[in-house]
CHARMM-style PDB file with segment names, atoms N, HN, CA, C and O in Angstrom:
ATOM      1  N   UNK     1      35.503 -30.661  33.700  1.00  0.00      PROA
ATOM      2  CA  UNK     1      35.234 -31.968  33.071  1.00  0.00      PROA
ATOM      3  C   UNK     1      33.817 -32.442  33.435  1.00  0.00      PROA
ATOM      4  O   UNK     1      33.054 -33.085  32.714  1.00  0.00      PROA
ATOM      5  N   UNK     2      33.626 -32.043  34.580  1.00  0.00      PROA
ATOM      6  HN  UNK     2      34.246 -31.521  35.166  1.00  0.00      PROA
ATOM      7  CA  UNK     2      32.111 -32.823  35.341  1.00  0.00      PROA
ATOM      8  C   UNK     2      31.315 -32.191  34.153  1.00  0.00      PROA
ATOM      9  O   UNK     2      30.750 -32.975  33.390  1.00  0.00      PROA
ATOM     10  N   UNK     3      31.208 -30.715  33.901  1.00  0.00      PROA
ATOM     11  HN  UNK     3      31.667 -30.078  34.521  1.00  0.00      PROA
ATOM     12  CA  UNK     3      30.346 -29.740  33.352  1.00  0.00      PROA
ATOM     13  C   UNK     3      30.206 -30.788  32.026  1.00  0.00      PROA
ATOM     14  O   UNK     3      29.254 -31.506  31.722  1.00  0.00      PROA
ATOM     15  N   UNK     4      31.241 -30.644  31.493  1.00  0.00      PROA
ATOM     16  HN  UNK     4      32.015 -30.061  31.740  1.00  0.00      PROA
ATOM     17  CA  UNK     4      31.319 -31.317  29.935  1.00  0.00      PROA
ATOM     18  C   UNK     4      30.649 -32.576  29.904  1.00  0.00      PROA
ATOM     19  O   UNK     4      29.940 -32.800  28.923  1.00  0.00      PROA
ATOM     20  N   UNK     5      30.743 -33.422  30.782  1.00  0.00      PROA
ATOM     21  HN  UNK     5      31.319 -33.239  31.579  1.00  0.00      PROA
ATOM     22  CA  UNK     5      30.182 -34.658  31.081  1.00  0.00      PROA
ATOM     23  C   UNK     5      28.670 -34.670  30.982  1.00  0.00      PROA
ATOM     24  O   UNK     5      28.070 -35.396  30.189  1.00  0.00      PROA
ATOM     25  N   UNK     6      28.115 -33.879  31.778  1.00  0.00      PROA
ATOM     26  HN  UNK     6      28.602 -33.289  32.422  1.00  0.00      PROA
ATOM     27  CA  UNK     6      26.614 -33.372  32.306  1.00  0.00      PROA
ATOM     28  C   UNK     6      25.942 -33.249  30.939  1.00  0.00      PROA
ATOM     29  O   UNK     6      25.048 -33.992  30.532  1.00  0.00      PROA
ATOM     30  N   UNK     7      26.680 -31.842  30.037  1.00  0.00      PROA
ATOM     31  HN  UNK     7      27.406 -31.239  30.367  1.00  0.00      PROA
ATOM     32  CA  UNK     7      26.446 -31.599  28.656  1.00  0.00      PROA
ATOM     33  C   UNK     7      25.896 -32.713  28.285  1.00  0.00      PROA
ATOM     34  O   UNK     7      24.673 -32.831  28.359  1.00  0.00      PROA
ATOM     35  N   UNK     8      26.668 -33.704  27.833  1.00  0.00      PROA
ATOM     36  HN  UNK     8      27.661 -33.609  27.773  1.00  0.00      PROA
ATOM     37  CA  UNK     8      27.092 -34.936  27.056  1.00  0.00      PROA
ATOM     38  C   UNK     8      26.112 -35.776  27.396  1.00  0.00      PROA
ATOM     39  O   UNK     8      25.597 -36.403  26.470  1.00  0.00      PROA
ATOM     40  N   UNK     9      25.731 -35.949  28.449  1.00  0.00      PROA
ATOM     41  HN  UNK     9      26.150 -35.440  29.201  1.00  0.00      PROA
ATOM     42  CA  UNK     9      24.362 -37.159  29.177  1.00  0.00      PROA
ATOM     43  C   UNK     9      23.301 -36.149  28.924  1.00  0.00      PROA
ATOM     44  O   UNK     9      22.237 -36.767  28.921  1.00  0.00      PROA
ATOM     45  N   UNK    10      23.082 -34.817  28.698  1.00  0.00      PROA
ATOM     46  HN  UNK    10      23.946 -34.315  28.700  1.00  0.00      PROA
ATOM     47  CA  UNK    10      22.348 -34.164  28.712  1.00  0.00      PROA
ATOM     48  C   UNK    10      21.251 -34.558  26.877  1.00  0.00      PROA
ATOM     49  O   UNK    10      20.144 -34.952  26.511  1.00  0.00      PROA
ATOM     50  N   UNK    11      22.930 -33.965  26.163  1.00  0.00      PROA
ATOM     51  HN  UNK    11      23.830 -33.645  26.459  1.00  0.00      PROA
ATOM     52  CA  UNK    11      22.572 -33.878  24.967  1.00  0.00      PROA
ATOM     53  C   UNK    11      22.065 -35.512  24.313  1.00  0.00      PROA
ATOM     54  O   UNK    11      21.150 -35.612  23.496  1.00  0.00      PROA
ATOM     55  N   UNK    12      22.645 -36.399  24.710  1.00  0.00      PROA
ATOM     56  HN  UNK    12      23.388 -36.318  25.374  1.00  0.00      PROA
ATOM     57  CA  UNK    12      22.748 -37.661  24.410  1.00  0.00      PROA
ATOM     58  C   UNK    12      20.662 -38.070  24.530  1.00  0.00      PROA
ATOM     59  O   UNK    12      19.862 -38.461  23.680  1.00  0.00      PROA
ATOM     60  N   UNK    13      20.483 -37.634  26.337  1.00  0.00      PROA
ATOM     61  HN  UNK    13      21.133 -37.316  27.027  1.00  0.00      PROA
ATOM     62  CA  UNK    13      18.744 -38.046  26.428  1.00  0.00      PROA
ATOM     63  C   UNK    13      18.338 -37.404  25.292  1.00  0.00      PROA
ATOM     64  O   UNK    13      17.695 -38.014  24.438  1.00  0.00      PROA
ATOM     65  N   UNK    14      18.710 -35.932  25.139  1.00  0.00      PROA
ATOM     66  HN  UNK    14      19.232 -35.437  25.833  1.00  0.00      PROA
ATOM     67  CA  UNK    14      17.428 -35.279  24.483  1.00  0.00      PROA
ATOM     68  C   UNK    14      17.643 -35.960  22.898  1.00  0.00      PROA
ATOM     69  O   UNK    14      16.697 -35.822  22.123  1.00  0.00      PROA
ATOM     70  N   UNK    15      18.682 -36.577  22.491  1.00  0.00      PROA
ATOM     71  HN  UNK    15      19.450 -36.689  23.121  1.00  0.00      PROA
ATOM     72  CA  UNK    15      18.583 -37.634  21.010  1.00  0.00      PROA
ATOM     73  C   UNK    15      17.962 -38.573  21.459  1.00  0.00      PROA
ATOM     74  O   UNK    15      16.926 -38.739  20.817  1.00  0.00      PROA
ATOM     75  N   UNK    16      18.100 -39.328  22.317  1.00  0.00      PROA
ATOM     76  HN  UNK    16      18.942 -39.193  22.839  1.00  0.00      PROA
ATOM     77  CA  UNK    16      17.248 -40.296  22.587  1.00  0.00      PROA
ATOM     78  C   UNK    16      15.962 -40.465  22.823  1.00  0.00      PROA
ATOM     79  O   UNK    16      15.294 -41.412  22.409  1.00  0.00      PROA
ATOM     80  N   UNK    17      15.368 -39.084  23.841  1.00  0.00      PROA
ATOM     81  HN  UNK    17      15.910 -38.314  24.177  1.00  0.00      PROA
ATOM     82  CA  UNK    17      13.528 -39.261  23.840  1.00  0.00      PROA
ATOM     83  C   UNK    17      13.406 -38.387  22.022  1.00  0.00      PROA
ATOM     84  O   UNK    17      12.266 -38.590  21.603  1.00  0.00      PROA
ATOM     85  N   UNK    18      14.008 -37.797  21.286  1.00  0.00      PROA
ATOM     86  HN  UNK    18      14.933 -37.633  21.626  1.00  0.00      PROA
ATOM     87  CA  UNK    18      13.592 -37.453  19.692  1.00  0.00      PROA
ATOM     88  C   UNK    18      13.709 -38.745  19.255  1.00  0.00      PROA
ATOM     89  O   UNK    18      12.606 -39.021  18.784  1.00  0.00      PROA
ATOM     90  N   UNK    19      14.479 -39.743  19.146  1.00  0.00      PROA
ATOM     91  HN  UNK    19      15.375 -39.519  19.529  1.00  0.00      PROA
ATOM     92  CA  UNK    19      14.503 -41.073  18.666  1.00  0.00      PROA
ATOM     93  C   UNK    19      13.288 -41.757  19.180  1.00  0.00      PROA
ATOM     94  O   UNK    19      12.517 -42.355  18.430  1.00  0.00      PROA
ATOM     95  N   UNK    20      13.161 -41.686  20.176  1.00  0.00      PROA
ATOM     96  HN  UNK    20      13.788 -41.200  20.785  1.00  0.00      PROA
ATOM     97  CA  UNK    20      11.641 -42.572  21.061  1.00  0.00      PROA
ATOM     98  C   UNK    20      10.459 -42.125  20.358  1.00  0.00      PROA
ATOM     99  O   UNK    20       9.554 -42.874  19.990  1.00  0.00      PROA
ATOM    100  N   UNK    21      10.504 -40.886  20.190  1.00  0.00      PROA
ATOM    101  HN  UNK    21      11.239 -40.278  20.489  1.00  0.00      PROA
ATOM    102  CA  UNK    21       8.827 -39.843  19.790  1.00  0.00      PROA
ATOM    103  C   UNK    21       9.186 -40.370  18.250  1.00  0.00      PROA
ATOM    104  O   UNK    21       8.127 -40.720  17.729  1.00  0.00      PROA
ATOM    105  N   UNK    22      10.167 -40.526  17.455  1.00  0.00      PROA
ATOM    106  HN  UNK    22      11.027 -40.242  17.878  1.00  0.00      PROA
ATOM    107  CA  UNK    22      10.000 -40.608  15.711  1.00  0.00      PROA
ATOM    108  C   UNK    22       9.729 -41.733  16.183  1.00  0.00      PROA
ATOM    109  O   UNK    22       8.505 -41.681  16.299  1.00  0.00      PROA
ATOM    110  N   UNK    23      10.148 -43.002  16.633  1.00  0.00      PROA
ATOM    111  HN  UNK    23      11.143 -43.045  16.539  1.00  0.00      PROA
ATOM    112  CA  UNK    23       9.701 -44.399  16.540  1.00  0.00      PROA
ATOM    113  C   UNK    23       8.459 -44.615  16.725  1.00  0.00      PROA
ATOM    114  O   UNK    23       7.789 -45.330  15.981  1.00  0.00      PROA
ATOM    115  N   UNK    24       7.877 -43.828  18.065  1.00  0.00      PROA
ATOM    116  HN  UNK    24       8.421 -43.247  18.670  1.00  0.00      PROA
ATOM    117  CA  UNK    24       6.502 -44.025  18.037  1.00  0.00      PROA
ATOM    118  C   UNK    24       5.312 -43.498  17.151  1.00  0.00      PROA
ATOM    119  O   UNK    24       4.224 -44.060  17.022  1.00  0.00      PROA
ATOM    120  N   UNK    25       5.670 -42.438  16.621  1.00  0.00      PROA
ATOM    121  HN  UNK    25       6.554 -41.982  16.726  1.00  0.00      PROA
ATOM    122  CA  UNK    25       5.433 -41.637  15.326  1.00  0.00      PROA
ATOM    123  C   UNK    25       4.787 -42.156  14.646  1.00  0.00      PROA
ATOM    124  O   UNK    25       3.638 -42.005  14.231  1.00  0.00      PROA
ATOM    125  N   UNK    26       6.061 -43.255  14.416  1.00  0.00      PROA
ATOM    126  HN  UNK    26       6.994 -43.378  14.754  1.00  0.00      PROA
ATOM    127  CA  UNK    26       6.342 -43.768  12.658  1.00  0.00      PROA
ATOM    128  C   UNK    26       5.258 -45.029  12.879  1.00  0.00      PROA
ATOM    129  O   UNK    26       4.462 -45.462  12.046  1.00  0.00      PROA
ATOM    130  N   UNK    27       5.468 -45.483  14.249  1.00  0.00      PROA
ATOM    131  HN  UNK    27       6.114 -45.131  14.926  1.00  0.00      PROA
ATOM    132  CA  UNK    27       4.479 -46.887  14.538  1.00  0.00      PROA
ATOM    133  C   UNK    27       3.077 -46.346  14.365  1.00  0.00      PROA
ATOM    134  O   UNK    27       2.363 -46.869  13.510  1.00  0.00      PROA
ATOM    135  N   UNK    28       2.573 -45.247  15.168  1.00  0.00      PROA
ATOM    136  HN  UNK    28       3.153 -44.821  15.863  1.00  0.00      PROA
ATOM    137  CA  UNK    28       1.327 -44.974  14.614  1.00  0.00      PROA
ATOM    138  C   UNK    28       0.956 -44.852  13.189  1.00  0.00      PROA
ATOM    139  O   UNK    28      -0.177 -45.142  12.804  1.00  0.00      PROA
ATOM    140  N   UNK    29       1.895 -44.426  12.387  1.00  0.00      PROA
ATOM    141  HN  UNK    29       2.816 -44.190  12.699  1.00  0.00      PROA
ATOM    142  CA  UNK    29       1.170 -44.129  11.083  1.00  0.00      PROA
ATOM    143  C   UNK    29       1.100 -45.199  10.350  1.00  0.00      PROA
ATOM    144  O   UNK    29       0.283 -45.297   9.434  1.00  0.00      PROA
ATOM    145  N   UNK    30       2.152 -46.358  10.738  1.00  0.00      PROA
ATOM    146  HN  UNK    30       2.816 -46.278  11.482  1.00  0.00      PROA
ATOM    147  CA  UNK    30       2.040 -47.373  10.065  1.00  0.00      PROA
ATOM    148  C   UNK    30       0.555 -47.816  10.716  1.00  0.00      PROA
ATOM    149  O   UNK    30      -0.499 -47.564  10.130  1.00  0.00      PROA
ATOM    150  N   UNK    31       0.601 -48.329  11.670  1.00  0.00      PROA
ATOM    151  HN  UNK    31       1.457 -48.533  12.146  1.00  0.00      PROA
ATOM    152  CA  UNK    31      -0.852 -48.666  12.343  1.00  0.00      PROA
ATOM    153  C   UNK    31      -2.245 -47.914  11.590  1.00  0.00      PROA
ATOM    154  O   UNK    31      -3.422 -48.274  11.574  1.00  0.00      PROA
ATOM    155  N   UNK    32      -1.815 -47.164  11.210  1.00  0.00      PROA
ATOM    156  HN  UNK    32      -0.859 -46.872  11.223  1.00  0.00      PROA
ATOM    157  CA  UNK    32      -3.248 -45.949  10.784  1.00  0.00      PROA
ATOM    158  C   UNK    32      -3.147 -46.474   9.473  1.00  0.00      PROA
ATOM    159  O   UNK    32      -4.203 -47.021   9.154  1.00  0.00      PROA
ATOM    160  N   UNK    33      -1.867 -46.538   8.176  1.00  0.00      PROA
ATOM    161  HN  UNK    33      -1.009 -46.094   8.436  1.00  0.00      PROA
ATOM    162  CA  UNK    33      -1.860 -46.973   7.340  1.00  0.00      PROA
ATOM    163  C   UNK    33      -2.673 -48.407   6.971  1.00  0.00      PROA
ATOM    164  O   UNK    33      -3.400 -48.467   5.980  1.00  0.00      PROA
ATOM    165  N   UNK    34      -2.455 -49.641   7.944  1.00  0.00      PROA
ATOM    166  HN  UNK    34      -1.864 -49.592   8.749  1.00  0.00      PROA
ATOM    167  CA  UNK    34      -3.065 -51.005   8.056  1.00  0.00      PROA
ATOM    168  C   UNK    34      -4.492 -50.708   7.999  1.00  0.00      PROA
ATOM    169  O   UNK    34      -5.217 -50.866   7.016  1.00  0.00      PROA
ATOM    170  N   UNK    35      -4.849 -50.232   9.223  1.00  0.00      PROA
ATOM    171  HN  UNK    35      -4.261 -50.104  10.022  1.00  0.00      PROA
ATOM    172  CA  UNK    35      -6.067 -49.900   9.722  1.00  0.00      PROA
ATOM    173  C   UNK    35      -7.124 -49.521   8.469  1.00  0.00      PROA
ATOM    174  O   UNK    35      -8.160 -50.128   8.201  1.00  0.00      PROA
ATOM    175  N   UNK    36      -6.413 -48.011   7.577  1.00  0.00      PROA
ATOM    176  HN  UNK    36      -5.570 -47.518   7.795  1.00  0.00      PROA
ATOM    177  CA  UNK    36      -7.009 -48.287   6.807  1.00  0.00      PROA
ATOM    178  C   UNK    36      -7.073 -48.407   5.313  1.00  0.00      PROA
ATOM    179  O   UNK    36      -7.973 -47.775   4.760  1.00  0.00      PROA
ATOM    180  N   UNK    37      -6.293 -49.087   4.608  1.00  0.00      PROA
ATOM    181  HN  UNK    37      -5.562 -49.600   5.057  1.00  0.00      PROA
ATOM    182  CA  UNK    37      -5.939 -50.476   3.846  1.00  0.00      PROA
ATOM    183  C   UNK    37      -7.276 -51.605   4.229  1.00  0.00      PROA
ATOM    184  O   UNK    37      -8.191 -51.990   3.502  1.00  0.00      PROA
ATOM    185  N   UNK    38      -6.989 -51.904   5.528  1.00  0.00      PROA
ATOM    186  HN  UNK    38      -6.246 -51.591   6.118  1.00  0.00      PROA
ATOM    187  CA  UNK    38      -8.256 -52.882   5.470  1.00  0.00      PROA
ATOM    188  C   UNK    38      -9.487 -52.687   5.977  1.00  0.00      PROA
ATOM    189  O   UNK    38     -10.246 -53.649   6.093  1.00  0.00      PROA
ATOM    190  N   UNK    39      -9.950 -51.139   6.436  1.00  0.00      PROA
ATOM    191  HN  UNK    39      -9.333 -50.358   6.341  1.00  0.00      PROA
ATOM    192  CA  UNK    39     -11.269 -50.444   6.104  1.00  0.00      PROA
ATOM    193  C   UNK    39     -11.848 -50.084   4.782  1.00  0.00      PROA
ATOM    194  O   UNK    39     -13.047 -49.929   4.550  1.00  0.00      PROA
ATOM    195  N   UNK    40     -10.687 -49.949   3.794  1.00  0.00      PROA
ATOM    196  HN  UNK    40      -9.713 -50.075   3.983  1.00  0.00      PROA
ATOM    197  CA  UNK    40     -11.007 -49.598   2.362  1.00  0.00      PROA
ATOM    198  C   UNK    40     -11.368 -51.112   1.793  1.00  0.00      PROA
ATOM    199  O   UNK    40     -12.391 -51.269   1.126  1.00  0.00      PROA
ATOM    200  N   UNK    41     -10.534 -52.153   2.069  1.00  0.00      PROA
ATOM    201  HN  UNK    41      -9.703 -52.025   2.611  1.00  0.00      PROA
ATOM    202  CA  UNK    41     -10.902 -53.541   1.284  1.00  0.00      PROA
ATOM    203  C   UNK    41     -12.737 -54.177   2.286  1.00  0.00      PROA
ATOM    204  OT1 UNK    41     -13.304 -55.213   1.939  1.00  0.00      PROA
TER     205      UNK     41
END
């Protein structure tokens, strides 16, 4: 059971720092998108 457990907290971080890296991702490109939107105007 411990083993299965371990798995489970294991598998769970590694969704969670992939969830962290797309969020921050997605924030940069939006940021890059703004940025330049209002370098072009």
């Amino acid at each position: 059971m411990n083993i299965l457990i371990s798995w489970l907290i294991l598998i769970l971080a590694i969704i969670c720092a992939v969830g962290i890296m797309r969020i921050i991702n997605g924030i940069k490109t939006i940021e890059s998108l703004f940025t330049g939107d209002k370098r072009h105007k």
